[in-house]
C-alpha positions in Angstrom: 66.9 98.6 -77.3 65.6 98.9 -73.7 67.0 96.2 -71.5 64.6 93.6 -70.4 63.4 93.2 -66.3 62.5 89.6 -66.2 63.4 89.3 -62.5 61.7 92.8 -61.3 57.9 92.9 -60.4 56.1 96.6 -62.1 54.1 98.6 -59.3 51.4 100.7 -61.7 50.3 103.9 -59.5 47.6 105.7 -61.0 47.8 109.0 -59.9 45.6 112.1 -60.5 46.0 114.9 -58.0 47.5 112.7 -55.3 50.6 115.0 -54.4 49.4 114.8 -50.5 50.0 111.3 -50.5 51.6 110.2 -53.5 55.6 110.4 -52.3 55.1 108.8 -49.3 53.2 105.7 -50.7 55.8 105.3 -53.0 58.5 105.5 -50.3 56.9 102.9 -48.2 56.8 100.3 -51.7 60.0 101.0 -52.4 61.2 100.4 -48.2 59.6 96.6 -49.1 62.1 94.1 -49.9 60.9 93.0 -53.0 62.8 93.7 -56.2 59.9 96.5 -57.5 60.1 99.3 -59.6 57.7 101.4 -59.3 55.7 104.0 -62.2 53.1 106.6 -61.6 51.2 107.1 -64.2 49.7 111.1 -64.0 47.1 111.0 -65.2 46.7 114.5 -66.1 47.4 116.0 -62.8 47.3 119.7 -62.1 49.2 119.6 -58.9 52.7 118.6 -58.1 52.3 114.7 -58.4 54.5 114.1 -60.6 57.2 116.3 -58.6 56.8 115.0 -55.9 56.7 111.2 -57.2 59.5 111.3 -58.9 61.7 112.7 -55.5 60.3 109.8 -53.8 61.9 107.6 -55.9 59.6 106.7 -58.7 59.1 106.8 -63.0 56.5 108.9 -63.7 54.6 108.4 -67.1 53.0 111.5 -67.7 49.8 111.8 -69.8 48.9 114.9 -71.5 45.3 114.9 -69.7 42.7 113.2 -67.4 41.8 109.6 -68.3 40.8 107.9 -65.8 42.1 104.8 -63.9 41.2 102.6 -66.8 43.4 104.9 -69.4 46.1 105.0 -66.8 46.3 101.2 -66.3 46.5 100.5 -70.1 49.1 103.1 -70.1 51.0 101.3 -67.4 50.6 98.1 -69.0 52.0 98.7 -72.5 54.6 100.5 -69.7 55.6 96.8 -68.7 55.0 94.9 -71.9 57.4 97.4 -73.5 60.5 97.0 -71.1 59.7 93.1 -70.4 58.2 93.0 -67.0 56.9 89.4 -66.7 54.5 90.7 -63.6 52.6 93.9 -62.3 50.9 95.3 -59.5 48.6 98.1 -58.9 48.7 100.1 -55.8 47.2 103.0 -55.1 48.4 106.2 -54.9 46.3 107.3 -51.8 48.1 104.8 -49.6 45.1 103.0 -49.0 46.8 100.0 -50.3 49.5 98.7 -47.6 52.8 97.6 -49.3 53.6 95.3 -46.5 50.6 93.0 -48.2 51.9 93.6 -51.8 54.2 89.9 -51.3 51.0 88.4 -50.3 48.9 89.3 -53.3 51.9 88.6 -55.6 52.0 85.2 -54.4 48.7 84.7 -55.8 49.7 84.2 -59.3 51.9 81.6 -58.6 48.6 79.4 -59.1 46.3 82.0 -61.1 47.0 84.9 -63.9 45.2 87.5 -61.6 45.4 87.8 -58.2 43.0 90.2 -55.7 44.0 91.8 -52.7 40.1 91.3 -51.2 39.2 93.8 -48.4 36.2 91.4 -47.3 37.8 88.4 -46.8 37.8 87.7 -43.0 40.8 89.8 -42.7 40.7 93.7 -41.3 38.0 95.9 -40.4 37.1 97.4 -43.6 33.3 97.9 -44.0 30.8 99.4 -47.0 27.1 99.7 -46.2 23.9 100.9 -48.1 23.9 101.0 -51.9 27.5 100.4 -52.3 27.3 96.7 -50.0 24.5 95.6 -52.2 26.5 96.5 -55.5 29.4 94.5 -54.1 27.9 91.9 -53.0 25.6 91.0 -56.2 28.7 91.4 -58.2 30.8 89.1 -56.2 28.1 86.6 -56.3 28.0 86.7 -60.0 31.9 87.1 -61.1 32.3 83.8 -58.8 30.2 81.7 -60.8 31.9 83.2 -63.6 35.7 82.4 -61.9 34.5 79.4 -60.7 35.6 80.2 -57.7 34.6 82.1 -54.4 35.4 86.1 -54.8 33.8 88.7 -52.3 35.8 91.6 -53.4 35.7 92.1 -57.4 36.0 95.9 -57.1 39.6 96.0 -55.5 42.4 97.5 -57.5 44.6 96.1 -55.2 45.3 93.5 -57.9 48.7 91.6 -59.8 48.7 90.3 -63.1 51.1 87.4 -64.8 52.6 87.8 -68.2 49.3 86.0 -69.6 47.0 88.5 -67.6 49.3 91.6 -69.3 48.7 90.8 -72.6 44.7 90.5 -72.5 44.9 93.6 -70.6 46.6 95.0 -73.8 43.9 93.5 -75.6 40.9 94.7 -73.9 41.3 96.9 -71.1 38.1 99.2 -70.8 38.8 103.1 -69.3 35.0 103.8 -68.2 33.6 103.8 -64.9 34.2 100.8 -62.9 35.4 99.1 -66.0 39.1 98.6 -64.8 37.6 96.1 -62.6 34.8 94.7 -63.4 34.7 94.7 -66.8 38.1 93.6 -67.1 37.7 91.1 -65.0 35.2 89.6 -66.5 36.4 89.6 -70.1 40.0 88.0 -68.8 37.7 84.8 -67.0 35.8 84.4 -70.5 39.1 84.7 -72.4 40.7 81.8 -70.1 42.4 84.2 -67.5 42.5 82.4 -63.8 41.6 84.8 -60.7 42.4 84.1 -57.2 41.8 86.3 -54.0 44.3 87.2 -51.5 43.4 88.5 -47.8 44.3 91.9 -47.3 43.6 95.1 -45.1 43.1 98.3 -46.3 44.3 101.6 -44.6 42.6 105.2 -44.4 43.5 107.4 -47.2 46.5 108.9 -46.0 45.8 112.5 -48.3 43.2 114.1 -50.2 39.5 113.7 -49.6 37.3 110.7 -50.2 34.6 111.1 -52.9 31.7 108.7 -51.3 28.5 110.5 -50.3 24.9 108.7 -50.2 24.2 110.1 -53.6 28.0 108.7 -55.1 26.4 105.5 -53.6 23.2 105.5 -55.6 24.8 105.8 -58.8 27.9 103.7 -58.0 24.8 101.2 -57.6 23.6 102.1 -61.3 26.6 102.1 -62.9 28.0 98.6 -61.5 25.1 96.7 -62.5 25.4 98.5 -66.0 28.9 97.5 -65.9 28.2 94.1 -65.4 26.1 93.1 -67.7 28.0 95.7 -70.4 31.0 93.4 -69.7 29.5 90.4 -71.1 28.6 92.1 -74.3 32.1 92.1 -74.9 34.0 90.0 -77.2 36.6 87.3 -75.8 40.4 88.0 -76.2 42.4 84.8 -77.5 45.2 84.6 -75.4 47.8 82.2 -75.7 48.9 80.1 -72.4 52.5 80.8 -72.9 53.4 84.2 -74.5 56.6 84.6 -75.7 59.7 86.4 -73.7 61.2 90.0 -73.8 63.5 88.8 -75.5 61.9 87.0 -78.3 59.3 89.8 -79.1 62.8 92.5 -79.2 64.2 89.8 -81.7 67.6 89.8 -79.1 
């Protein structure tokens, strides 16, 4: 019977050939001085990730191949559900995601089941433009009338979930393209999830190469509007406002 972490917070790092900068992002969340364990989810690496994240300090779940952030996630999350983790966190593992802020964002959900780290929220100098800023900003427009509340960064992963947020996520948690955000952020608002935004900055990637070129912007365009509107096809998740402990789902 694995032993319950009620009083630990799960950092998810989805990781897929991230060796450059993998061991030292983990280093830096577990220097914090928050009670965190952290787990790297592989995601079907072919370099030394998983070496290297596990010398730094971290669990590494390792899946047989690539699946994407959205299959690493649910991965991570039955991860949590499974050895009683009441909250979780993802950070990335490029180290664009600064630990020192990971307090901040938890704070969040001590008034809402999800809560975003937002890069555009009057804090930081983090910018988008062309294709990419339009995309954000007609999504942010229309997840906040959704949330009922104001939101002008529904793309970060820099995001924590509650106990309540967990279990829709084990419930509907999509793996395509942009679907670990905005999809399931939109099915966990219709299903009675609450979101909140948190101030946050975001670093340069501190390994490996970044993917956007004008052409990655086009379709990122594309696909986030097809997201969108895909995500309200979707069928609501009934989740309970209190869900039972560790404990009383292990039968202890």
């Amino acid at each position: 019977m694995e032993t319950a972490n009620a009083s630990r917070v799960l950092i998810i790092m989805p990781a897929w050939n991230e060796e450059e900068a993998v061991g030292n992002t983990v280093r830096e969340v577990l220097a914090t001085s928050g009670d965190f364990d952290v787990l790297v989810v592989n995601d079907g690496s072919t370099d030394a990730t998983a070496l290297v994240a596990t010398k730094a300090g971290a669990t590494v779940l390792q899946l047989p191949f690539n699946l994407g952030v959205g299959g690493a996630m649910r991965a991570g999350f039955k991860y949590a559900r499974r050895f009683g983790y009441p909250q979780v966190i993802q950070i990335d593992a490029d180290g664009q995601h600064d630990p020192k802020n990971i307090a901040e964002v938890l704070a969040g959900l001590q008034h809402a089941d999800i809560s975003i780290g937002a890069r555009f929220a009057d804090r930081g100098d983090y910018t988008v433009s062309g294709p990419r800023k339009w995309a954000m900003l007609v999504l942010a427009k229309v997840i906040s009338s959704v949330a009922k509340t104001r939101l002008t960064d529904v793309t970060s992963g820099f995001r924590a979930g509650n106990d309540r947020a967990i279990s829709q996520y084990l419930d509907h948690y999509p793996a395509e393209y942009l679907g670990d955000t905005i999809d399931s952020l939109v099915v966990a608002l219709r299903s009675g999830c609450t979101v909140t935004q948190v101030p946050v900055e975001m670093r340069p990637r501190q390994g490996g190469t970044p993917s956007h070129n004008p052409m990655k912007a086009a379709i990122y365009l594309g696909r986030s509007v097809f997201a969108l509107l895909f995500a309200f096809t979707r069928k609501r998740s009934v989740v309970p406002s209190n869900q039972p402990s560790f404990k009383a789902m292990s039968g202890e």
